[in-house]
N, C-alpha and C positions, 0 to 999 in steps of 0.2 A: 498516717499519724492523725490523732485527735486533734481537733480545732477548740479552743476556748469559745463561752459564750461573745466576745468581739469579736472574731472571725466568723460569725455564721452559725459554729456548732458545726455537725458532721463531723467527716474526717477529710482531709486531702491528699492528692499525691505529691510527693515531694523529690526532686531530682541532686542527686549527688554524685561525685565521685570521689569518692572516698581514698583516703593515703594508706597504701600499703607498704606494708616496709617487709622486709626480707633481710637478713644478714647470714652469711654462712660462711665459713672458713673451712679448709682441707686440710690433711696433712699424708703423706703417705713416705716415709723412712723405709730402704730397704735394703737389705745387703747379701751376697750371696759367694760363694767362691767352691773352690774345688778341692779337698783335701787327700784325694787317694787317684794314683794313676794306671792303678791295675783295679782296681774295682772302682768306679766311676760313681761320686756320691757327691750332691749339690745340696748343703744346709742355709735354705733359706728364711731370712728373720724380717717381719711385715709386719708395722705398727702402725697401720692408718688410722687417723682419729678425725671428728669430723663435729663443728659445733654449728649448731642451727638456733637463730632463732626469727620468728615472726610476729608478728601484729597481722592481723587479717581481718581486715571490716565488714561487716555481712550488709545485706541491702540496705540497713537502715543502719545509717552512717554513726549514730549516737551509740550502737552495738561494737563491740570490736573482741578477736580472740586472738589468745596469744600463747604461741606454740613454742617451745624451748625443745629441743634435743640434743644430747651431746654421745656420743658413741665410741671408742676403741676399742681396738683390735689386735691382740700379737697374737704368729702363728708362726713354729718352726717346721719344714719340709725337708723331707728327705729325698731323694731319687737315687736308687742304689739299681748298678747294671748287674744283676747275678751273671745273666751270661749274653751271649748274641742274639738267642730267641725268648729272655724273660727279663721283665724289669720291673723290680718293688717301687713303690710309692708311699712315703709313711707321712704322717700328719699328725701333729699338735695344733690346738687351739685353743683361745683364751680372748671373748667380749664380754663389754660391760657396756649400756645405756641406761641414760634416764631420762624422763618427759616429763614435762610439764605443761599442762593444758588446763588457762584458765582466763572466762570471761568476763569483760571488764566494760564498763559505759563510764562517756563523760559526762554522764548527768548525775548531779550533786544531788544524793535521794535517799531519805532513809532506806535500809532494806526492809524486807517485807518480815526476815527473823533477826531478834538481836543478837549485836555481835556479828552477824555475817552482811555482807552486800549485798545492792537490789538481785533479786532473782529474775525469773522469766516469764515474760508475756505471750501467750498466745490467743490469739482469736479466731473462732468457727475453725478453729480445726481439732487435729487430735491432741486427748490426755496423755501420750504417751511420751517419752524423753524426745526433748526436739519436733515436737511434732510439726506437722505445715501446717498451716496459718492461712488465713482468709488474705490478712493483710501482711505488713512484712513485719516480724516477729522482732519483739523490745526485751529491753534489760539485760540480760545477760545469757549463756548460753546454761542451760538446764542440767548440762553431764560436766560442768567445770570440776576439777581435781586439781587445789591449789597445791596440796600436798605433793603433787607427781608420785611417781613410781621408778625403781631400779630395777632393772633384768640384767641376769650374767648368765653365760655360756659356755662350758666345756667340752670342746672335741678332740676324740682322738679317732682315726681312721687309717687304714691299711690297704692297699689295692696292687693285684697283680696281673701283670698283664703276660701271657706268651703267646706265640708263633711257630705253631707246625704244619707244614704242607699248605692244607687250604683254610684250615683254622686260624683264629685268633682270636684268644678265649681271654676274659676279662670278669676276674670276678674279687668281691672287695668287701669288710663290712668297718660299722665302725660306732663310735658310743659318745651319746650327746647327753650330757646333762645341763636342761634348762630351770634355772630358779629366778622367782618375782618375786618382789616386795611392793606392792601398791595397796592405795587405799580404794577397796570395793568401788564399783560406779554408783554410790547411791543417787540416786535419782531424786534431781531436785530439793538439795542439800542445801540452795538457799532459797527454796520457794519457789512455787510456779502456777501463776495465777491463769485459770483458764478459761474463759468469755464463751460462750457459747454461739453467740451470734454477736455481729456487729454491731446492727441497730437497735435490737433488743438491749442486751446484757452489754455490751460494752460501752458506746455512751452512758448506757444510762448506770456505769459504774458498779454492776452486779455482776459477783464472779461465781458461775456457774460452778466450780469442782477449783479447790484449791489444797497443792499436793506439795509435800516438805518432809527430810531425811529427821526426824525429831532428836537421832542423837549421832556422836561424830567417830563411825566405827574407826576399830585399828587396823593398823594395816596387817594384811595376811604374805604369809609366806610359804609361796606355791611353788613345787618343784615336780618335774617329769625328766622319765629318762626313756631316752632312745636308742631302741639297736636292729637298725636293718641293716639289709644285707642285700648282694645282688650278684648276679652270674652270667654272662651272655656271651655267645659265641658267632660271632662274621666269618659265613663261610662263604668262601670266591666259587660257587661251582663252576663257572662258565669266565671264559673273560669277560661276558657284557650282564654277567647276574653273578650280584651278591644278596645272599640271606641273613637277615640275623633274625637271631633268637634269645630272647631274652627274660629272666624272670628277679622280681626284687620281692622280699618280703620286709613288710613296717610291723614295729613291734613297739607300742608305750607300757610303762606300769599304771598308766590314768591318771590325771591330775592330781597330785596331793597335798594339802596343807600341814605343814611343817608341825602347829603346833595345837592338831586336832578341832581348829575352828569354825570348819568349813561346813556350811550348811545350807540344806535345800528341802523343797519342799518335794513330799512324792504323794501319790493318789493310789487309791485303794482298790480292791477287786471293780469297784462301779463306775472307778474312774472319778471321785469324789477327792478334791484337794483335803490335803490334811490339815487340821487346823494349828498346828507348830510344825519346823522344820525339823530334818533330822538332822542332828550337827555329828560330827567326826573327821575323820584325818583325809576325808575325800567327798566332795560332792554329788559323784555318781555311787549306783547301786551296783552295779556290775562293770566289769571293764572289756569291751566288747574291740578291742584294740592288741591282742594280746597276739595274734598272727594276722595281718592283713596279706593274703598272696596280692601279687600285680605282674601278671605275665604280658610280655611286649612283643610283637613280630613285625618286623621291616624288610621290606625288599625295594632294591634297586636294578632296572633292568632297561638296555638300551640293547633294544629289536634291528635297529638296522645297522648295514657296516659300518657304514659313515660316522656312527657312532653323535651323531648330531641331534639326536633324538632320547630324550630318558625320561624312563618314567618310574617313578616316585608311588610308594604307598606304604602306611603301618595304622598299626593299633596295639592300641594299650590300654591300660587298669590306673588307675591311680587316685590318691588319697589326700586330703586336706587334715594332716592331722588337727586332732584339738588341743594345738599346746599353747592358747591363751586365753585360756580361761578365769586367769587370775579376780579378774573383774567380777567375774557373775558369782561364786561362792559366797557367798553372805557370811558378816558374820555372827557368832550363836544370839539374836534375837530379832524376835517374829514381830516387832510392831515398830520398829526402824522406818518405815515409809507408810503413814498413814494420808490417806486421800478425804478432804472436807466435802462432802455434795453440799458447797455453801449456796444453795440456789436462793436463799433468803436472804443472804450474808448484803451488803453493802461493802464498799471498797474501804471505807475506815475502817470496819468491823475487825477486819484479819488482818488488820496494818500494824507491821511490827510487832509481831506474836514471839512466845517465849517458847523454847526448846523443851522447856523444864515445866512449863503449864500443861496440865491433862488437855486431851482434847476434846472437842464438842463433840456432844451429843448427835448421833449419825457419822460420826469420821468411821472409817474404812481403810483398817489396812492393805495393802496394797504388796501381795508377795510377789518374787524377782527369783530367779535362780535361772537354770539349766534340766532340760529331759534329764531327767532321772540315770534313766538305762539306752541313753544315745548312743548311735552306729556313728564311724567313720564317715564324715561325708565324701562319697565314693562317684568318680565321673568315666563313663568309656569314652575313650578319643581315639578317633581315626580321623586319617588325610591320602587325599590320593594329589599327586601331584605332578605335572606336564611339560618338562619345559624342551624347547625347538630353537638349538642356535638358527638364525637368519644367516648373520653374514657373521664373520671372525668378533664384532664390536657390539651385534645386536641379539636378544635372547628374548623368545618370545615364552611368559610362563602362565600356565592354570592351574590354578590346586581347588581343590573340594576339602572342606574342613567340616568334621562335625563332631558335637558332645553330646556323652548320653547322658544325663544324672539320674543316679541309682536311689541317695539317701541322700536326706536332710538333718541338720540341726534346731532344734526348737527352744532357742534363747531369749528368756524377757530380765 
């Protein structure tokens, strides 16, 4: 923290321990019975709901953020016995949350834009949302969204399971529709002032790059739909080995906005950003999501009689869909986060600036989106795994765990 001209000047370090508070409540209602005695069927009804809320103090105790979540859940289940070797499983469901995430200081301070609260301080570190800092970062936190956001959830899913001989064949699919309503992450929506060095630029009150959302988008409404599916079969060949075999396909329609608003920037044959976004009912160019295969193989095998010895090994395919994206779509306008190179500026200069004022001469807007024509982020996973009962009480175990990553995501 900065020291006033009586204290010396410089900065000091300062020890706290700061008050965290946490509040959370549960709730989980549920009821179940049996209505048929020749065909055996359990309708189960589950309304867990659950309210969060925190205060959370960052190092510098004058900082504090504050998390709200509230969640519910109903979901009816089915279990229906068709016969002695096959049993349906059916599923409804229905969530709704919403969050609120926003940073707040008890220092009584103009903000740095009218109308909104101090924004963010950082020092010799980086321009980018939240960046780290030389020292322990002031005001308020730089991705605040007083506004929050709502998500809801509909599933419906089917799964059957039978039993012949050595088999036991397990295959299911079932259909998820997810929709958002939140207000974009504009970045540094109440200012964020950023020092380049300590002793240079920040004593001496010159803010090296100073970076603010100029206007207060609306909220977007994002929705995707899901429909995988999967099939696998555990065969017993041996009493001390079993096989399975297994394969799931993921399948989205791609992020979409509900009411055509959604916009990003894409680059051209050279690789040259565009100079406006392209706005429409989806942020991405292509949807490269549209059959993920993920095929899985497992075996279990235990080599001696004694049976006190198993060994453990699989691999698999598997995918991170991109179903939160709500955030990074922009909405239709390109100069929503302009960046000042205030290298000359002084700390009064940009104190308390207008939303509605043009901006200086050299500001720089600063575009946000999503890769264009992004892949599934895709991981290989395999484990081999050892375990050695000792005695009846003790079990000795080793496993090897590894991940491969295929594809990334390229989010600013």
């Amino acid at each position: 923290m900065a020291n006033g001209p009586d204290l010396g000047q410089g900065i000091a370090e300062a020890f706290s321990h700061p008050l965290q508070i946490v509040n959370e409540d549960f709730g989980h209602p549920r009821a179940s019975t049996m209505y048929s005695q020749t065909k055996i069927r359990w309708p189960l009804f589950t309304t867990p709901w659950m309210t969060a809320r925190r205060t959370l103090q960052a190092a510098n105790p004058l900082s504090s953020a504050l998390v709200s979540l509230r969640e519910q859940v109903v979901s009816l289940s089915e279990t229906h016995l068709v016969s002695s070797a096959v049993v349906n499983q059916a599923t409804l469901g229905f969530s709704a949350r919403g969050l609120l995430f926003h940073g707040d200081t008890s220092v009584s301070l103009p903000g740095f834009v009218q109308g909104r609260p101090i924004g963010a301080v950082v020092v010799g570190g980086g321009t980018t949302l939240n960046g780290a800092s030389q020292i322990s970062a002031a005001g308020t936190n730089a991705g605040s969204n007083p506004r929050g956001g709502a998500q809801i959830c509909s599933l419906g899913q089917d799964r059957v399971t039978a039993t012949h001989g050595i088999h036991t064949v397990e295959f299911g699919a079932w259909v998820q529709r997810l929709q958002a309503q939140r207000l974009p992450g504009t970045k540094s929506s109440m200012g964020k002032r950023h020092f380049r060095m300590c002793r240079v630029s920040f004593l001496d009150g010159t803010v090296s790059t100073f970076t603010v959302a100029r206007w207060q988008p609306p909220r977007l409404a994002g929705a995707l739909l899901k429909a995988p599916w999967f099939a696998q079969d555990a065969l017993k060949l041996t009493p001390n080995f079993e096989l399975r075999i297994g394969f799931r396909s993921e399948f989205t329609n791609g992020w979409k906005e509900s009411h055509g608003r959604a916009s990003n920037y894409v680059f051209d044959a050279s690789g040259v950003i565009a100079t406006n976004p392209v706005v429409g009912n989806s942020a991405l160019t292509v949807n490269n999501a549209k059959f993920l295969p993920a095929p899985r193989l497992a075996m279990a095998w235990s080599p001696f009689s004694s049976k006190t010895t198993v060994i453990r090994a699989g691999f698999g395919l598997y995918y991170a869909l991109n179903d939160n994206l709500s955030y990074s779509p922009r909405p239709e306008r390109s100069s929503s986060t302009p960046s000042w190179p205030s290298k000359t500026y002084a700390l009064s200069s940009i104190n308390n600036c207008s939303r509605s004022a043009p901006s200086p001469a050299g500001a720089k807007i600063s575009p946000s989106g999503v890769q264009p024509d992004l892949k599934t982020p895709t991981v290989e996973s395999y484990s081999l795994k050892i375990e050695q009962q000792v005695t009846t009480e003790h079990l000795v175990r080793r496993r090897l765990r590894g991940i491969a990553r295929l594809s990334r995501v390229a989010v600013d």
